[in-house]
Each structure stands twice: as structure tokens, then as C-alpha cells.
N, C-alpha and C positions, 0 to 999 in steps of 0.2 A: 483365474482358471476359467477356460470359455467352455459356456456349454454351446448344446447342439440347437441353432433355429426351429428346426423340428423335429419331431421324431421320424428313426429309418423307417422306411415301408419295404416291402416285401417288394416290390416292383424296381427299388432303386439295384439289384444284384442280378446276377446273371440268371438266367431262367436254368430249368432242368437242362441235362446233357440230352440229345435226340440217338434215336435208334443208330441211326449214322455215326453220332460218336464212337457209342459204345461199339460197332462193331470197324472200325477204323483203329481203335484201342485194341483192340483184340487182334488185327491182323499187325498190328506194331509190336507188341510184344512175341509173337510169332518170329518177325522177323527178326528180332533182336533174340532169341534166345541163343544163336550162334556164338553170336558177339560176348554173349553172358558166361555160357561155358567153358569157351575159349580163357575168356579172363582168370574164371578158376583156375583153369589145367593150368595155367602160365604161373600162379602161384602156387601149386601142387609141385610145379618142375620146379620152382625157384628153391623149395624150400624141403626138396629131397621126400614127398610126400608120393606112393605109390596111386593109391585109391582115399580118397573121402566118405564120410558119413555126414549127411546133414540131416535134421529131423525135427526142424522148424515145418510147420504148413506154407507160410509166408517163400523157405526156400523154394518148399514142391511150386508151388504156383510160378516164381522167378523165373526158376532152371530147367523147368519139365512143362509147366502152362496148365498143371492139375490144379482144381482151384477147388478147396476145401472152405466150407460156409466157416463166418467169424467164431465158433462157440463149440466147433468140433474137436479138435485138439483136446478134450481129457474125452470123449468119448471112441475117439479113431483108435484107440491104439497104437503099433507103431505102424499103419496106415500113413502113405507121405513120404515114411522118411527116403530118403536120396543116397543113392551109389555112384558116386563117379570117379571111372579112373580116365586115364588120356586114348582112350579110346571105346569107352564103353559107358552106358546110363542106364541106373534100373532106376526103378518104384515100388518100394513095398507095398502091400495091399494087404488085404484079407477077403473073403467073397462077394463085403459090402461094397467094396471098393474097383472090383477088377473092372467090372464094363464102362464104368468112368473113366478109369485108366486108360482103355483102350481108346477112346472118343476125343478126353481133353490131352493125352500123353504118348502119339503114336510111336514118336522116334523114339523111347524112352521102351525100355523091358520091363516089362510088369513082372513082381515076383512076388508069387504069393506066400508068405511066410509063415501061413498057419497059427501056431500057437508060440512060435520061437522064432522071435525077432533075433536074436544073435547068432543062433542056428544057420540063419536064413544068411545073415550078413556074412558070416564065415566062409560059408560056401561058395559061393560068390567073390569071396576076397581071395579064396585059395585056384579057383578055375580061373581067376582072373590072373595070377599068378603076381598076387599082392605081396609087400613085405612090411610094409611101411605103411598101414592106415589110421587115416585121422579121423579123430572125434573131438567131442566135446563131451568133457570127465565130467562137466557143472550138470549137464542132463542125462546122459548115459546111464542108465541103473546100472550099480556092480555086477548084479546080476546077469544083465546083458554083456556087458566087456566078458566075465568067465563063459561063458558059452564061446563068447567069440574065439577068445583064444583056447577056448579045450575043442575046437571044432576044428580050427589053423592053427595048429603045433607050428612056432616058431616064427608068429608074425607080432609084430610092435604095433602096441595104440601106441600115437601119438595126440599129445593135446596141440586142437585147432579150435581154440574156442571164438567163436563168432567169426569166423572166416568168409561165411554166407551174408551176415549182414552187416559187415564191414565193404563187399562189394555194392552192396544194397544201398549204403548211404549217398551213392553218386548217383542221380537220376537221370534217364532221359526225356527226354521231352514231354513225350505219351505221358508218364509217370508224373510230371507236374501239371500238364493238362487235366487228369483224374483228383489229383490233391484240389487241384483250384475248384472243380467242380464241386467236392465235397465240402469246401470251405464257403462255396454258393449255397448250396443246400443248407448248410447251417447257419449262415448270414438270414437267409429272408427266413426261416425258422424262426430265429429272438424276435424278427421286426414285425412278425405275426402275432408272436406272442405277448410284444408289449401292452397291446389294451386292453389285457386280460390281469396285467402285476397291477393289483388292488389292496387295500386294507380288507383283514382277513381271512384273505387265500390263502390255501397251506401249500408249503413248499413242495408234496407230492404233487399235488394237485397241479401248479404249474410244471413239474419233469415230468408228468406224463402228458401233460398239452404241448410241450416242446417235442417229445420222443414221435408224438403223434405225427406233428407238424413236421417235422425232418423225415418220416417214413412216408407220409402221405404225399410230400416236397422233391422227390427223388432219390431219396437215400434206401439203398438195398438191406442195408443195415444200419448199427449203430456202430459206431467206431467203440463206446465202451458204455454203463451204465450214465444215465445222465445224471449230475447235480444242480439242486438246487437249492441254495442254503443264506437263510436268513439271521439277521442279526447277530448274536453272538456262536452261532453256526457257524459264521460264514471264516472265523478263524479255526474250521478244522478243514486242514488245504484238501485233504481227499474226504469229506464226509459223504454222508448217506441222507436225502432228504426224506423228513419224518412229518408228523403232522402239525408242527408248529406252523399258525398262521400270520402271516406277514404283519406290522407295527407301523406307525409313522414315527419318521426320523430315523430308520435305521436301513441298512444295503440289506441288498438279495443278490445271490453270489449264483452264479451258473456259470459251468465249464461240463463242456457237450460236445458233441462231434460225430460228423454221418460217416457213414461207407460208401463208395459211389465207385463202381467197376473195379474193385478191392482194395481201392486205395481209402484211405481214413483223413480228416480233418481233426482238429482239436483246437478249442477256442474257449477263452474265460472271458465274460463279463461280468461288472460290479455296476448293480444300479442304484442310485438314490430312490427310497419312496419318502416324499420328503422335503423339505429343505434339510442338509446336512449342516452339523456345528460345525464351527470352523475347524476345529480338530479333526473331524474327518474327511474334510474338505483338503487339508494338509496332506494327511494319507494318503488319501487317490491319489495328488499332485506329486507326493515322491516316488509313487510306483510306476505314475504315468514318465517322470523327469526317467529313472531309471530305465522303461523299457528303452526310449529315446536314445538315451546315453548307447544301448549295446548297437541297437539301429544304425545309430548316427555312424560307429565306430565299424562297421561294416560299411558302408556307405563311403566313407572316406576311402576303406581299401577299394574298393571296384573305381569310385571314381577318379582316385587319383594312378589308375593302371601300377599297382600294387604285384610284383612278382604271386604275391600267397595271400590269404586272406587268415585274419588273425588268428588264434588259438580262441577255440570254446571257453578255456580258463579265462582270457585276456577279456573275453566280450561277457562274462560271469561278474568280471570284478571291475569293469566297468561302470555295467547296473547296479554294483552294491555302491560303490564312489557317488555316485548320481545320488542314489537315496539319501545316503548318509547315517550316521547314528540314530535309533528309535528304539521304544519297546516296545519290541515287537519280533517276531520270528522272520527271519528270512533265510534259512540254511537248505532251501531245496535247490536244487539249482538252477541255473536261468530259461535252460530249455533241453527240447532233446529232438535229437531226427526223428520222421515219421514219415511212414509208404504205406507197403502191405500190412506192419504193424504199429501200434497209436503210439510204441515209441523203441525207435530203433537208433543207430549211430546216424550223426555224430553224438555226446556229448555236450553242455554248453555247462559249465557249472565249476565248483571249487579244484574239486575231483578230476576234473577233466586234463586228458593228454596237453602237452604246451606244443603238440602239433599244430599245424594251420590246417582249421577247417577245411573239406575236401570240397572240390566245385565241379560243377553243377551239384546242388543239395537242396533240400527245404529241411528244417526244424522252427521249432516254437521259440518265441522270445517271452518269459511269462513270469516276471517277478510280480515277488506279493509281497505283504506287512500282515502280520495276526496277531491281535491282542485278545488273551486269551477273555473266554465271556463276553467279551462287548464287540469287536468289529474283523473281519477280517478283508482283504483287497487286493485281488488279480486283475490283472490283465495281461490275454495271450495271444498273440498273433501268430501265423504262420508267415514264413519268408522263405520266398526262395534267391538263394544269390548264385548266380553265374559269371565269376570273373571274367573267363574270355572274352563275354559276350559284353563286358561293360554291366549285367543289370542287378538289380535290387529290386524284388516284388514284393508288397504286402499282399499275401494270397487271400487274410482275411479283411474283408471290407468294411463289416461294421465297424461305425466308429469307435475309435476310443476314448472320444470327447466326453467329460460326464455327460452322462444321462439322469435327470430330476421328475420321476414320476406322481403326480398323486397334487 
């Protein structure tokens, strides 16, 4: 198992995105919103749907270009949500919201819905002369759906659940441009903050010199709270870093990720402080074989001009064949799409559709091993693959070579 000659520096990744990008991002998404809604309406018609409801923030930004901060969605209300039939598009609001509206959503009718989101929806689904609207039953309060329909006597919810980010998981370009940026941002972030992971730092202590370093680095936000978790921490796959301070001979586990022009990164590294026992030198070496094996097996579809590229399940059970037997946990899945949110379609996992991943896309590739008290070991990358175009990109650049601190 080779390690790395030296350690990353902050200088070997792409620098911040300039004023230019961002606003070249912005006039691309602009022009692409045509292209966006049309795609709906064309599943709407397919599928005998009059009008939609969406009421994800992630859609409002897609389909309308209103761009709600990362952390608003349990404070907005139904603020966001989205109306669309085949010839019409509103945006709910409330008073916080309307001059926003107007500025980031002009094609788009603002409606302000007061204190009754279903009220508001009804209305609008009955002037629009709906018969057939769609939702999503998994978020919808009951509450809301009765309203709707004691508002419009004689119209049908229909369940459309993830319809919005199921178009969501095809990217364009702009859309991987902002991922790779944010994957920049969180690359030279770790390589900053490598000469800081010490004996006796506590693991807050480095998530908030990394959070620092990604906010001070580019990043408009956080893609999600950061971790960072040592030693027998580091086998709980979603923990929370507390004041435990770092040991020799054992990992420090971090999975973090910026927001960069509302697109999100997400990336896992496992360090050595240390020389490791060969036993966990083993570990890395079968998570690292396994992320390989799913890589690899994408890789062969693009390059060998592959009609479809494999199923999420196929390249899940991949990486578990690569590992092989251990004890140790691995039952999360291999990875997941990720855009406007830190994890959207596709799937990559047990669970997953035996569809062929959609193309153009980015998702993570992120198997681990966790034994419970003593060790646990991620590593995640981001990938984007585009069959037509022949390519295969690792969007995240730090290595995934061990790294042996201290």
C-alpha cells in the first residue's frame, strides 16, 4: 500500500471560482430553465398529470432560479413551493418572501399564500382549470392535501414523488462546473488543515478549523455539518465531533463539504496519526480496493462505448466483492447523487433501482469498514461520468493514497 511522497498542499487544487464564473453560472442556469420546464411538462403530459406541486427549495432554485440560503427550509414555510401546469408557473411566498420573488423569479407568479398553503394551492389548481394534480404524499401535511381538495371539489392528488429530483440527477454542464468548484474548496481546505492534525487536538477543535478554512476558501456555505471523528469514533459513519483529543496509532475520520454557487461537494477522508498495525493498514487497503472496483467498473462502461452505464446496485455490489468478508459494518450504500442537495438521485447501493445510471450525473463513491470502539474507514469521492462524451472525472482531487501523520 503506497503512501503519498508528500503531503497535498492547498496550492496543488484549483483556486476559488472568480466573479466571472459565478455570474456566467447564473446566466447558464437562466438559460436553461426553458429546457428544465419543458422537460417536466413533457412528463406531466406523459403521464396524464394536469398541474404539479413541488416544494423542495432545491426545485424553487432548478425550475424558477429563486435561491433559498442552505438552512431555510424548516423556517420558510411553504415559501418555495412550485406550481406548474403546461402553461402556467407560480411561487408561493409569504411577505418575507415576495420581493425576492420578484427579482430572482420574474417569469414565475408570485402567490402569496398567507396563512394556507393548501388554500392557496387549490385556488390556483381550480383557475387553472386542474383535474389531475401532483404531489408528493411523503411531504404534503394531510392537512394541506384537505384543504386542497375541500377548496377544488372534485380534483385528484396524484402521487409524483420525486419527480423534480429525478430530473435533477442529469446535470449540465454549468451544474458540474459549480460541484468541481465546491470539491476545490474542500480539497485545499484538508491540505490546510493537515499541519494542524496533532497529538491532543480535539476533534471539534479541527471541524471548526476545517469549516473555517472552506468558509474563508470560497465556500458560500456548508454543504452540511462537518465531521470529524477519531479513533473508535470514527466507526460511527454519521457521528458528531466531541472533545475527544486525538492518540497515536489511531485514524481521524472527516467527511465535509462546501456550497459553492448552490451546488454542494461532499468528501470523506481517513488519516493515519501514526504508523498503523497492519490490521488497519488492511482496512484502508479494502475500502480503498473496493472504491476502485466501482470506479473501475464505470470506467470500463464509458470506455468501452457501453450502450448504458451500469446500475447503482451493480457498481454497490461491486465494491462490496472488492472488500470481501470482514467485521465490520458496511450496509450503507456506495454512494448517492448530489447538486442543489448533498444527496439527491441517483442511488448507488443494495436498494438501488437495477436501472442504468442516468448520464450526464455526478454522485459519490464512498464505501467504509466499522468496527465497532476501535476503527472505522471512509473514503468518498465525487464522479462525474458522461457516456456520450466518453468521460470519467474524479471531481475530488485529494488523494486517496494513505496519508501517515505525526
Amino acid at each position: 500500500m503506497s503512501e503519498l511522497a508528500r503531503l497535498p498542499r492547498p496550492e496543488d487544487f484549483a483556486p476559488p471560482p472568480t466573479a466571472t464564473d459565478r455570474r456566467r453560472w447564473e446566466e447558464a442556469d437562466l438559460a436553461a430553465l426553458p429546457k428544465r420546464l419543458a422537460a417536466l411538462r413533457a412528463r406531466m403530459e406523459g403521464e396524464g398529470v394536469d398541474a404539479l406541486l413541488l416544494t423542495s427549495h432545491a426545485d424553487a432554485r432548478y425550475f424558477t432560479g429563486m435561491r433559498f440560503g442552505p438552512n431555510e427550509e424548516p423556517t420558510a414555510g411553504s415559501s418555495g413551493w412550485v406550481v406548474v401546469s403546461p402553461d402556467r408557473l407560480g411561487i408561493l411566498v409569504d411577505s418575507r418572501y415576495a420581493v425576492q420573488a420578484r427579482r430572482e423569479a420574474p417569469h414565475a407568479e408570485a402567490i402569496d399564500y398567507g396563512s394556507d398553503a393548501g388554500a392557496a394551492v387549490g385556488t390556483w389548481a381550480a383557475r387553472s382549470g386542474v383535474r389531475r394534480l401532483g404531489l408528493d404524499p411523503h411531504v404534503v401535511r394531510h392537512a394541506v392535501w384537505e384543504r386542497i381538495t375541500t377548496t377544488t371539489p372534485g380534483i385528484e392528488l396524484v402521487s409524483t414523488r420525486g419527480w423534480g429530483v429525478q430530473l435533477r440527477a442529469v446535470k449540465e454542464a454549468a451544474e458540474i462546473e459549480r460541484i468541481a468548484a465546491a470539491c476545490a474548496v474542500a480539497d485545499r481546505a484538508l491540505a490546510a488543515l493537515l499541519p494542524q492534525i496533532r497529538l491532543g487536538i480535539t476533534e471539534v477543535e479541527l471541524a471548526w478549523s476545517l469549516e473555517r478554512a472552506m468558509r474563508e476558501g470560497g465556500a458560500e456555505a456548508l454543504a452540511f455539518d462537518v465531521a470529524a471523528l477519531a479513533g473508535g469514533n470514527a466507526a460511527l459513519p454519521h457521528g458528531n465531533p466531541g472533545e475527544r483529543a486525538l492518540r497515536l496509532g489511531e485514524v481521524i475520520l472527516f467527511d465535509f463539504g462546501a456550497q459553492v454557487a448552490g451546488y454542494r461537494s461532499d468528501m470523506t477522508r481517513t488519516l493515519f496519526l501514526g504508523e498503523p498495525s497492519a490490521e488497519d493498514r488492511d482496512i484502508y487497503l479494502r475500502v480503498l480496493r473496493g472504491q476502485s472496483a466501482a470506479i473501475e467498473l464505470l470506467q470500463r462502461s464509458v470506455n468501452g462505448g457501453a450502450p448504458a452505464l451500469p446500475s447503482g446496485r451493480a457498481a454497490d455490489e461491486a465494491a462490496r466483492d472488492a472488500i470481501g468478508r470482514i467485521h465490520g459494518l458496511y450496509d450503507h450504500g456506495l454512494g448517492h447523487g448530489i447538486g442543489l442537495q448533498t444527496h439527491e438521485s441517483p442511488s448507488l447501493s443494495r436498494s438501488a433501482p437495477t436501472d442504468p445510471l442516468p448520464t450526464p450525473t455526478v454522485f459519490s463513491v464512498e464505501p467504509g469498514i466499522y468496527i465497532e470502539g476501535r476503527i472505522g474507514v471512509r473514503i468518498e469521492d465525487l464522479v462525474a461520468v458522461d457516456l456520450a462524451a466518453g468521460r470519467l472525472e474524479r471531481l475530488t482531487r485529494f488523494p486517496s493514497n494513505p496519508i501517515v501523520l505525526g
